[in-house]
Every structure is written in structure tokens, then in C-alpha cells.
NUPA-484704 format. One record per residue (C-alpha): residue number from 1; residue in three letters; x, y, z. Coordinates in steps of 0.1 Angstrom, whole numbers, padded with zeros to 4 digits, m for minus. Layout:
   num   residu       u       v       w
   NUM      ala       X       Y       Z
...
This chain:
   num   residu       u       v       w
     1      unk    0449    0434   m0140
     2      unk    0471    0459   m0144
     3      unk    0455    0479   m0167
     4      unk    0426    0487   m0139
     5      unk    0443    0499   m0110
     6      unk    0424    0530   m0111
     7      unk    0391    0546   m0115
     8      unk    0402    0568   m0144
     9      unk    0413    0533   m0163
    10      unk    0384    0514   m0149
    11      unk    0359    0545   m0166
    12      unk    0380    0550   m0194
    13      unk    0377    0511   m0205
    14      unk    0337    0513   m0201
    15      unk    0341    0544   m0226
    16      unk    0362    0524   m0251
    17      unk    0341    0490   m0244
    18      unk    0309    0504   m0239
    19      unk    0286    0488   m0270
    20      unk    0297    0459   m0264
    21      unk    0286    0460   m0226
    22      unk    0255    0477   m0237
    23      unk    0247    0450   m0261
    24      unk    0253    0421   m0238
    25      unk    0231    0436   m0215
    26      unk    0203    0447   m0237
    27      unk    0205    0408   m0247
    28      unk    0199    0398   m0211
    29      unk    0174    0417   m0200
    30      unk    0157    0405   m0231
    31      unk    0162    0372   m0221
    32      unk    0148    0377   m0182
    33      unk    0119    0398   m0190
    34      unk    0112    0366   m0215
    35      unk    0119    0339   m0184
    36      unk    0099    0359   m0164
    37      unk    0066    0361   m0184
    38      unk    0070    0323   m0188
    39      unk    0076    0317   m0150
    40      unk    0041    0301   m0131
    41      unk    0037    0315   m0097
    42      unk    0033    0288   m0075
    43      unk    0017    0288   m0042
    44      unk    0015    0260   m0009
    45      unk   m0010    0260    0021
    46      unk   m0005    0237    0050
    47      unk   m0028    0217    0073
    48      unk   m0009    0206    0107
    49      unk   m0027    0174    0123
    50      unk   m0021    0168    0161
    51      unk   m0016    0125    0173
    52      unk   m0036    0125    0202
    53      unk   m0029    0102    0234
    54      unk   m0056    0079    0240
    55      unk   m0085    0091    0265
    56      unk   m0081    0058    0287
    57      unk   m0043    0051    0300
    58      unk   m0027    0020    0282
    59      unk   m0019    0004    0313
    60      unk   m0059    0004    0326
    61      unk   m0067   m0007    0288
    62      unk   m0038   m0010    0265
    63      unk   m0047   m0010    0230
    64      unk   m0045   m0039    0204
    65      unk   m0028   m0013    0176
    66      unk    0011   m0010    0170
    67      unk    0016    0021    0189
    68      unk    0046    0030    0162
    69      unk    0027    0063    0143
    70      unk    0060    0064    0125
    71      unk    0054    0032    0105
    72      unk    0013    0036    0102
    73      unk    0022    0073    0088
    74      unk    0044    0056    0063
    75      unk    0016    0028    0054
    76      unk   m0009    0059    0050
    77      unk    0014    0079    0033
    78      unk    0021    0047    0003
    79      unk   m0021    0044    0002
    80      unk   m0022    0086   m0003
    81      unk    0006    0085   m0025
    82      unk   m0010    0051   m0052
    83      unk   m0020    0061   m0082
    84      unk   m0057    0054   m0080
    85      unk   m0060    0080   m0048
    86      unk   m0042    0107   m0069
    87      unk   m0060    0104   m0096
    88      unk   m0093    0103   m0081
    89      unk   m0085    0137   m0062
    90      unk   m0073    0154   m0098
    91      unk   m0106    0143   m0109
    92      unk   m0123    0158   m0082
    93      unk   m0108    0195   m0077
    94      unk   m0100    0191   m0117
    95      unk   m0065    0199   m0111
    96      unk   m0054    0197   m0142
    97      unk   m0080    0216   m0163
    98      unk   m0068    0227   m0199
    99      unk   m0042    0197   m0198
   100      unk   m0063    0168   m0213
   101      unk   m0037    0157   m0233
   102      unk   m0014    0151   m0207
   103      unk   m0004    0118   m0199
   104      unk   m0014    0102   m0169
   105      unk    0019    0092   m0157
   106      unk    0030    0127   m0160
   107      unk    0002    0140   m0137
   108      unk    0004    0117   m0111
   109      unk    0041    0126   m0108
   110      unk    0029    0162   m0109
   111      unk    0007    0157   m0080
   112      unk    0033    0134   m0060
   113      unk    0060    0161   m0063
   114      unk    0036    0189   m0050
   115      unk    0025    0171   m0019
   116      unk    0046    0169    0009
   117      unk    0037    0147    0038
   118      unk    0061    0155    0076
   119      unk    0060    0139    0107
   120      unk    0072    0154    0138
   121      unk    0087    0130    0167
   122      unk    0075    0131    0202
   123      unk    0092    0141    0229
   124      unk    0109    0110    0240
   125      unk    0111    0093    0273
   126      unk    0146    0080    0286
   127      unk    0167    0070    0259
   128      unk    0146    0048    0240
   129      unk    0127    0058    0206
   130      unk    0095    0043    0204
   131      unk    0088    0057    0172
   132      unk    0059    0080    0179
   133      unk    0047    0108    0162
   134      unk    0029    0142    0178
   135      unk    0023    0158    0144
   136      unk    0020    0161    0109
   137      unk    0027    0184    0088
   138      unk    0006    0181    0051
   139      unk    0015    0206    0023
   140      unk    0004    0215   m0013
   141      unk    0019    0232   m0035
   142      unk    0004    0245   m0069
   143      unk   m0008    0270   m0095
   144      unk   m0038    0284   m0075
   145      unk   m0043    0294   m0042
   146      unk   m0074    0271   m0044
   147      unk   m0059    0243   m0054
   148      unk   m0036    0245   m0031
   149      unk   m0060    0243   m0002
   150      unk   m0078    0219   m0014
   151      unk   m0052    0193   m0019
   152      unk   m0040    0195    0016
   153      unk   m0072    0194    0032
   154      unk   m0081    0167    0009
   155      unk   m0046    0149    0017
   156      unk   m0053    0158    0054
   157      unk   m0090    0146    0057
   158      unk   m0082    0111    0036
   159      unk   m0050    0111    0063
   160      unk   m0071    0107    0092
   161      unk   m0097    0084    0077
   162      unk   m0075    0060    0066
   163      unk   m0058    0061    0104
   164      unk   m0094    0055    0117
   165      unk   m0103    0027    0094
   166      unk   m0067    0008    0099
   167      unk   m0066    0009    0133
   168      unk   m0106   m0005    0137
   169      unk   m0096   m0029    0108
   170      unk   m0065   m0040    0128
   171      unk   m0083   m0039    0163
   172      unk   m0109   m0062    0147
   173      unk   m0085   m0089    0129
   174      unk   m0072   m0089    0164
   175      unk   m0104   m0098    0179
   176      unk   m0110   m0120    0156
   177      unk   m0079   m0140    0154
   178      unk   m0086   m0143    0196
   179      unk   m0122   m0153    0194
   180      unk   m0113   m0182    0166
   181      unk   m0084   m0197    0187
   182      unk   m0108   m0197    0221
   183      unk   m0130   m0216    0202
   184      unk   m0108   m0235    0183
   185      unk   m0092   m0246    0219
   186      unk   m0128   m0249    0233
   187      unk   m0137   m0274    0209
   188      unk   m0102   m0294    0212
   189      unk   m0108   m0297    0247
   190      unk   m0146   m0308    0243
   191      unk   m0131   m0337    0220
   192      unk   m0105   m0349    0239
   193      unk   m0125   m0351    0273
   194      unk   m0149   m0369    0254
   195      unk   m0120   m0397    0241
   196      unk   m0113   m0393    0278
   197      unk   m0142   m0404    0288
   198      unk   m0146   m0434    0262
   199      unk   m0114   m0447    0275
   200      unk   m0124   m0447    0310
   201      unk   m0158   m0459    0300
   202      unk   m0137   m0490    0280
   203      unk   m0114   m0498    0308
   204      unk   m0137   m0496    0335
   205      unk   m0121   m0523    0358
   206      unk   m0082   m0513    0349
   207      unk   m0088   m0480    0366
   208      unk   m0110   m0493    0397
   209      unk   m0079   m0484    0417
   210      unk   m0043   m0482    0421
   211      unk   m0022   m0512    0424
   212      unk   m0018   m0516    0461
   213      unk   m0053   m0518    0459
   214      unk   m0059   m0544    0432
   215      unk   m0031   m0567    0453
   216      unk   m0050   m0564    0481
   217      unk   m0080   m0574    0465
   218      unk   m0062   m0601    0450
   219      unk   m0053   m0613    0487
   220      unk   m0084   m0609    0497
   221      unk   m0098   m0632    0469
   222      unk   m0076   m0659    0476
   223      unk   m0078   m0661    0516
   224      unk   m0122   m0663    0508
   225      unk   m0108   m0693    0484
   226      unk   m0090   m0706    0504
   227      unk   m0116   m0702    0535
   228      unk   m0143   m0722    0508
   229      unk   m0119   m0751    0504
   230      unk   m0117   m0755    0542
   231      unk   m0153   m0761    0541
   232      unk   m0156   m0785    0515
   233      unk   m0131   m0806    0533
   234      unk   m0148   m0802    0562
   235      unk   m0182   m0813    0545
   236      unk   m0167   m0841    0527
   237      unk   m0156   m0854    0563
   238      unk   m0188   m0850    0578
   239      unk   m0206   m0867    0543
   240      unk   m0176   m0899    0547
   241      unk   m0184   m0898    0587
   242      unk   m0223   m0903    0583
   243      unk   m0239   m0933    0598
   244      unk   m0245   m0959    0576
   245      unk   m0268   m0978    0599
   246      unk   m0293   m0951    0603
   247      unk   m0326   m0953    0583
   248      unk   m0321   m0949    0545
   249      unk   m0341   m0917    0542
   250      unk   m0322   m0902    0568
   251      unk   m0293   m0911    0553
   252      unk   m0304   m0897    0524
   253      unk   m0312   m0868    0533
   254      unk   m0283   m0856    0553
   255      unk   m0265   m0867    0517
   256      unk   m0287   m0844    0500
   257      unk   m0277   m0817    0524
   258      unk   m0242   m0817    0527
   259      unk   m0238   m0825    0489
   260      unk   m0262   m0788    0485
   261      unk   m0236   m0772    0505
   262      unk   m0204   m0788    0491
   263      unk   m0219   m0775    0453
   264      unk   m0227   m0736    0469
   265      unk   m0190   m0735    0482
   266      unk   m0177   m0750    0447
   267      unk   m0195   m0717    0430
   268      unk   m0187   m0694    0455
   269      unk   m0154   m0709    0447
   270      unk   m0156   m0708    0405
   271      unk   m0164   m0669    0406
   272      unk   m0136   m0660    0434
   273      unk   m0114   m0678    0412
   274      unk   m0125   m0662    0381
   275      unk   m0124   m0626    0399
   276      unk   m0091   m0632    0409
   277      unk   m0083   m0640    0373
   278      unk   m0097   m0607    0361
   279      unk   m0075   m0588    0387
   280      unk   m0040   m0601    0381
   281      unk   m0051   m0597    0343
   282      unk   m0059   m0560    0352
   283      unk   m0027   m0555    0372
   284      unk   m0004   m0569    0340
   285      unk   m0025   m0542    0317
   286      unk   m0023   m0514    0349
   287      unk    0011   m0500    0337
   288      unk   m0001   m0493    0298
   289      unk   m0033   m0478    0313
   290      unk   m0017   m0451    0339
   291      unk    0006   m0441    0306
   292      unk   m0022   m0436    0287
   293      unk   m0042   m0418    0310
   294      unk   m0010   m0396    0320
   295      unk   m0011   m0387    0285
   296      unk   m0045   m0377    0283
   297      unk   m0039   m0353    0313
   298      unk   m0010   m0338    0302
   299      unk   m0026   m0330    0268
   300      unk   m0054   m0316    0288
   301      unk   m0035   m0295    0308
   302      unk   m0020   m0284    0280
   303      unk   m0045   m0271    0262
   304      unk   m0061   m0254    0293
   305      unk   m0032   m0236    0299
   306      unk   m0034   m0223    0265
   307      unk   m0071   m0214    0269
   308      unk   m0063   m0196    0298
   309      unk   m0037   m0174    0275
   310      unk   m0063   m0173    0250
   311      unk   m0091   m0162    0268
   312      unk   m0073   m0133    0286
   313      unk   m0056   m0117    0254
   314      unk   m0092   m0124    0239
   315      unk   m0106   m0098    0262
   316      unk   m0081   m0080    0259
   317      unk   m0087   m0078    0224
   318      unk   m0125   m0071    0224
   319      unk   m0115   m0036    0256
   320      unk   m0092   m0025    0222
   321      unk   m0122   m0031    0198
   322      unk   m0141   m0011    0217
   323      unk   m0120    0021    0224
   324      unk   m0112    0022    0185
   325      unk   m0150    0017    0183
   326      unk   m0158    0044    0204
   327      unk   m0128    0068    0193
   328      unk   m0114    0068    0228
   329      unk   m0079    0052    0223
   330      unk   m0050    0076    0200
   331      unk   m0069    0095    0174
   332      unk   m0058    0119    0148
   333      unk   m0073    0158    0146
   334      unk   m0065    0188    0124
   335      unk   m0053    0219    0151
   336      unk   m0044    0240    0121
   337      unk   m0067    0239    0089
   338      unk   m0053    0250    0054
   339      unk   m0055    0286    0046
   340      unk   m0057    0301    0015
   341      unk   m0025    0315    0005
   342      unk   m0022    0351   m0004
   343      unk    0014    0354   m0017
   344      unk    0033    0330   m0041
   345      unk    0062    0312   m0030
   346      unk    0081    0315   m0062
   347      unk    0102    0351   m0069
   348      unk    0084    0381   m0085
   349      unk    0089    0386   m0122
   350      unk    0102    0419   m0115
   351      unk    0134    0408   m0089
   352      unk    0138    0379   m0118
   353      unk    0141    0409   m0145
   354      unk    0164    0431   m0120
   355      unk    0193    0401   m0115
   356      unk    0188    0390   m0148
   357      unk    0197    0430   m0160
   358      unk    0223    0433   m0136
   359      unk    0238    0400   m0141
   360      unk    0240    0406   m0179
   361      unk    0256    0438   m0173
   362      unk    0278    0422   m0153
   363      unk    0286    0396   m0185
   364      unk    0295    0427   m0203
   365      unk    0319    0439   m0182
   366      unk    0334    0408   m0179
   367      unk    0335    0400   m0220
   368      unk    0349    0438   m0219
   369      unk    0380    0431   m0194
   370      unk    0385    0398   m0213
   371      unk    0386    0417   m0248
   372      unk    0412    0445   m0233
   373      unk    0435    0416   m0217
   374      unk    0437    0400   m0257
   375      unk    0454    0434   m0266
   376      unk    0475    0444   m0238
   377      unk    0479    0481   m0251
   378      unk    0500    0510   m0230
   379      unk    0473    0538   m0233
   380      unk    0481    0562   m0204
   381      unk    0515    0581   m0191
   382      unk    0507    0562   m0158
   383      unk    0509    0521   m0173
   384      unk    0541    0533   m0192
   385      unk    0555    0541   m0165
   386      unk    0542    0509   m0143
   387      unk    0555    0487   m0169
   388      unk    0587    0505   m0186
   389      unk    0598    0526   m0158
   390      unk    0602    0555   m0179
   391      unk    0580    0591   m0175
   392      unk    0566    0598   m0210
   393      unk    0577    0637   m0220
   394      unk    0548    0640   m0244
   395      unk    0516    0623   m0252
   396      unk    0500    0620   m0285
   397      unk    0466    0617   m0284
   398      unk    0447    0592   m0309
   399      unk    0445    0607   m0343
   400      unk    0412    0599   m0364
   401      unk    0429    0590   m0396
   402      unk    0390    0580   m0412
   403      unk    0384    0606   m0444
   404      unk    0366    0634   m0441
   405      unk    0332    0635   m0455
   406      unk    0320    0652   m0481
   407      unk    0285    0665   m0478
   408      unk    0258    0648   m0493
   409      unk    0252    0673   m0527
   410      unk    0290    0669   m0533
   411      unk    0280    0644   m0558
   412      unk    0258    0663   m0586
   413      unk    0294    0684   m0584
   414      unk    0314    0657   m0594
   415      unk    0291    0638   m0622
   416      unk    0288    0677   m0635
   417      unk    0327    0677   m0633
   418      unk    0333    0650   m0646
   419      unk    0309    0654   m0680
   420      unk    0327    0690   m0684
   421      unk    0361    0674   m0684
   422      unk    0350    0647   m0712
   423      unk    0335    0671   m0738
   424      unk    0371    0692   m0733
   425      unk    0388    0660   m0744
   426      unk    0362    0651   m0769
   427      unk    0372    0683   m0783
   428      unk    0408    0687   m0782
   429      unk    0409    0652   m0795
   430      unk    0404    0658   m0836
   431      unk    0431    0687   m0837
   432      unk    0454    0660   m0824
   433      unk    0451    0637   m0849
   434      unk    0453    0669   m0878
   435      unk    0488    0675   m0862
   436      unk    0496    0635   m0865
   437      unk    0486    0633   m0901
   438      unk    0506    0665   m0912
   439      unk    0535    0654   m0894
């Protein structure tokens, strides 16, 4: 570093260095006017698409739909972003014209890294996060301007079908799923009155009354026995106590008579008995019977209760069919379309060829300071005396020791010269060897 302390060093090593930095440059610019002739301009349009709130207030009629927009934009976003879909809107706009060849896993990552889907959160309320969205945000990015717009309002429009159709779809599964259980429950119910009924129907007399009653009954039963049996002693009294000395037809027939009425008690007596029977029979079955029937109530009970659920979500269901129906619950709708681009979002070729110039030059100066610094030479009065301390009395400039050059018809001179100088030897060279043989 010390051999750029000044301007005058700083000029005086672009003067010594100066192919060199010319060079790397030239190389450079070369090399960015040749990036920027193979650069693509690329270009992206947007299309902004507003969540609106349902027309009807949740509370009045609150929808069937998971009001999270965050996870349905996520669902919609992995149906945009399946092969299938991209292909089929390459295929429509022809996206990829003069690129048959390319494969189709290539061009579906093409497509997927030049669409961008955003979601913007809602304003929230309190501290909670209920995952809503207020808008998204759809951009394309590609070769054309046209292209461009096209794949986000493409993008866009399939965006807001696909919200429709879900949230019908779900709002009718819903509905659905309701109306099934309601019946499902209807018919339960329907079945187990009927068993209900059958069981009633089979133990008619076990559930005549309650027990108190069926005791009392009982009592009842045996005081008219009882009652009967008075009376047939009393008749058989009256039938030992009749006259014997009376006429024999008389006789007879006050026989006949109090024999008749001894026989109607004796009945009367048979079916009390057998009534009283039956009721202390029903009172040993009563305790089976009132579980049973408890059970019976408690599953019907049970399933009313759930039918009551049922029924009310049910409706609930079929008020959300019919806002999705009728478009009046949270909706999707573009507030600002795509617009053709007019500018590229990549640089100009011309700023690429600029940096790339001045970064090469640059580069040369660099390679230049790095050259100097592997031959740390004292070439000025002012680094001697930085470095030695001592003030040079005289400085000797560089000397160009090269040979000077002779001009270009110089030569003709010297082949003439030099045939001259052989034919003087050629001729001096026989009165030599006279001299050599006399001697």
C-alpha cells in the first residue's frame, strides 16, 4: 500500500499497468454484452381478490363452512398447484410454444416457480387469530406480457371457482350427513316403539297397575271368597235343616234349589280363586316387568334427545345450504384485475453491460496493484525516502537499453555487403597459397 499514497503513483501505475487493465476489461465487457444478449426479460401482472363477509350475520344464520380462509386457501392453492391443472392451463394459453421437447416435469416446475399465490390476514379481533383472510394476492410471472396476464387471471378465476364449488360441496355433505342421522333416528325410534308396544301388548295383565293396586285387588278377591264360602255354609244349614216330613216334591224341590245356589257360589268361587291366582302370579313377575319397561323408556328418551340435536343442526344445515346456494354467505371477488405489464421486471441489457464494464475494469486494476505488490520496486525520490529515510541527490531516469532499428532497406545493403566482401577473399585467396608453395 505504500506504493499508492498519491495521485501521481496511483496515475503513474495505470501508465505502467495499463494493457493489462485494458485487456481485462475489454475481456469483460465481452463477456456482459454476451450475458446480456442471452438474458430473457421477464415480466409479472397481478390480480388482487377481495374475501368478502357474508351478506347475512353468522349469528342470525351461521354458516356450515370452516370459516378458516387460511386453510381452504391452502387446499385451493395444492388443487391450483397438481400437475393436471398446470398442465391443462399450458395447454390452453400454449405457454410453452417452441419447447416441445421439453419434458413435462420440467414445465410444470416452470409454471409452479412463476406463480405466486399471497394471502393477506384480517384485521383481528381481541387477541385471538381465527385464521381469516381479507385478500389475495395472485401473480405471474413470464416471458410475455400476455402470458403473464393470462396466468393470473386464469390462476385467479379457477381460485374462486374452486372456493365456490368447495364450500357448496361442503355445505351439502353437511346437509346430508344431518338429513341421514334424522332419519336414521326416526326410524330407530319407529322400531323401538313398536317392540314397545308388543311387549305391552304380551304382558297385558303385568302392567294393569302398580302393585299397591294388584294387592288390593288381591284383598279384594279373597274377602268376595271368603263372602261365597259364608253362603255355602249357610245353604248347606238351611239344605241339613229342611223338613223331612213335608211332602216329597216339596222336599225335593227346595233340594233342587238350594243345591242350584250352593253350585253358582262354588263357580263364583273357582274363578275368584283362579283370578287371585293370576294376580299374585303377576305381582312375582311385576319387578322384571317395571325393569324392562324402564329400559325401554330410557332408550327412548335417549334417542329423542338425540333427535332433538339432530333435527336442529339439520336445519341448521339446510339455512347454510342455502346461503352457499344463493351466494349470500362469504364469497370471493376480484377488486383488482390483471393488467398487462408494460416494463420487465428483470434489469436492462444496457445497466447489465455498464457493471459488467465497470466491474471488469475494476478487475484490472486490482490484477494491476496485485502485479506491482509481487515486485516491490522504489521508483520515485518520494518511496525512497518513505522507506530509506534518505533524499535521493540525483535521479536516473529509465534507460531503453532495446537496439536501435535499422530501417527496413538496410538489408539489400548488407546481403550486397556481404557478397562484395566474399569475392575480395575469393580473390586474395590463390596468391596465398603461391606464397605457401614458394616458401
Amino acid at each position: 500500500m505504500e506504493q499508492l499514497i498519491s495521485i501521481d503513483e496511483f496515475i503513474d501505475l495505470i501508465r505502467r499497468r495499463i494493457k493489462i487493465i485494458l485487456l481485462v476489461t475489454l475481456l469483460g465487457a465481452l463477456a456482459a454484452v454476451y450475458v446480456a444478449m442471452q438474458q430473457t426479460h421477464l415480466y409479472r401482472s397481478s390480480e388482487v381478490i377481495q374475501v368478502k363477509r357474508p351478506t347475512v350475520d353468522d349469528e342470525l344464520a351461521p354458516s356450515t363452512v370452516d370459516r378458516a380462509s387460511a386453510r381452504r386457501l391452502q387446499l385451493i392453492q395444492q388443487q391450483l398447484m397438481t400437475r393436471g391443472n398446470l398442465m391443462d392451463v399450458a395447454e390452453k394459453y400454449n405457454l410453452f410454444s417452441g419447447m416441445e421437447g421439453l419434458p413435462q416435469t420440467e414445465k410444470v416446475a416452470i409454471i409452479r416457480e412463476a406463480v405466486e399465490i399471497n394471502g393477506v390476514a384480517a384485521a383481528r379481533e381481541g387477541f385471538a387469530d381465527d385464521g381469516t383472510v381479507s385478500v389475495i394476492t395472485i401473480t405471474a410471472t413470464f416471458d410475455t406480457p400476455q402470458k403473464a396476464q393470462q396466468v393470473a387471471h386464469e390462476f385467479a378465476s379457477r381460485t374462486i371457482e374452486i372456493s365456490a364449488n368447495q364450500r357448496l360441496e361442503q355445505a351439502r355433505e353437511t346437509l346430508s350427513f344431518f338429513s341421514s342421522e334424522e332419519d336414521k333416528l326416526l326410524s330407530e325410534l319407529e322400531t323401538l316403539e313398536d317392540d314397545l308396544t308388543a311387549y305391552r301388548r304380551d304382558n297385558n295383565l303385568a302392567i294393569s297397575g302398580s302393585l299397591e293396586f294388584r294387592q288390593t285387588q288381591i284383598a279384594s278377591v279373597s274377602s268376595e271368597i271368603l263372602e261365597i264360602e259364608r253362603e255355602i255354609i249357610t245353604l248347606r244349614q238351611e239344605l241339613s235343616q229342611l223338613d223331612q216330613n213335608q211332602r216329597a216334591t216339596t222336599l225335593a224341590r227346595q233340594t233342587r234349589e238350594i243345591e242350584a245356589q250352593i253350585q253358582a257360589f262354588e263357580n263364583q268361587k273357582v274363578l275368584l280363586e283362579a283370578r287371585a291366582e293370576e294376580l299374585s302370579r303377576t305381582i312375582e313377575r311385576s319387578p322384571r316387568v317395571e325393569r324392562e319397561l324402564g329400559v325401554f323408556e330410557r332408550r327412548r328418551q335417549n334417542l329423542r334427545d338425540q333427535l332433538a340435536v339432530v333435527s336442529a343442526r339439520r336445519a341448521e344445515a339446510e339455512v347454510g345450504f342455502k346461503l352457499e346456494q344463493q351466494r349470500q354467505s362469504e364469497r370471493l371477488t376480484v377488486i383488482e384485475p390483471a393488467a398487462l405489464p408494460e416494463y420487465p421486471v428483470t434489469s436492462s441489457r444496457k445497466k447489465l453491460v455498464i457493471m459488467g464494464t465497470f466491474g471488469s475494469a475494476l478487475l484490472g486494476l486490482a490484477l494491476a496493484f496485485v502485479m506491482d505488490l509481487r515486485h516491490p520496486v522504489i521508483r520515485s525520490s518520494q518511496q525512497m525516502k518513505r522507506r530509506v529515510g534518505l533524499t535521493p541527490v540525483v535521479t536516473i531516469p529509465v534507460m531503453d537499453i532495446k537496439p536501435i532499428k535499422e530501417p527496413k532497406d538496410n538489408w539489400r545493403k548488407r546481403i550486397k555487403r556481404g557478397f562484395a566482401q566474399y569475392r575480395q577473399r575469393a580473390r586474395k585467396r590463390p596468391k596465398d597459397q603461391d606464397r605457401q608453395g614458394k616458401a
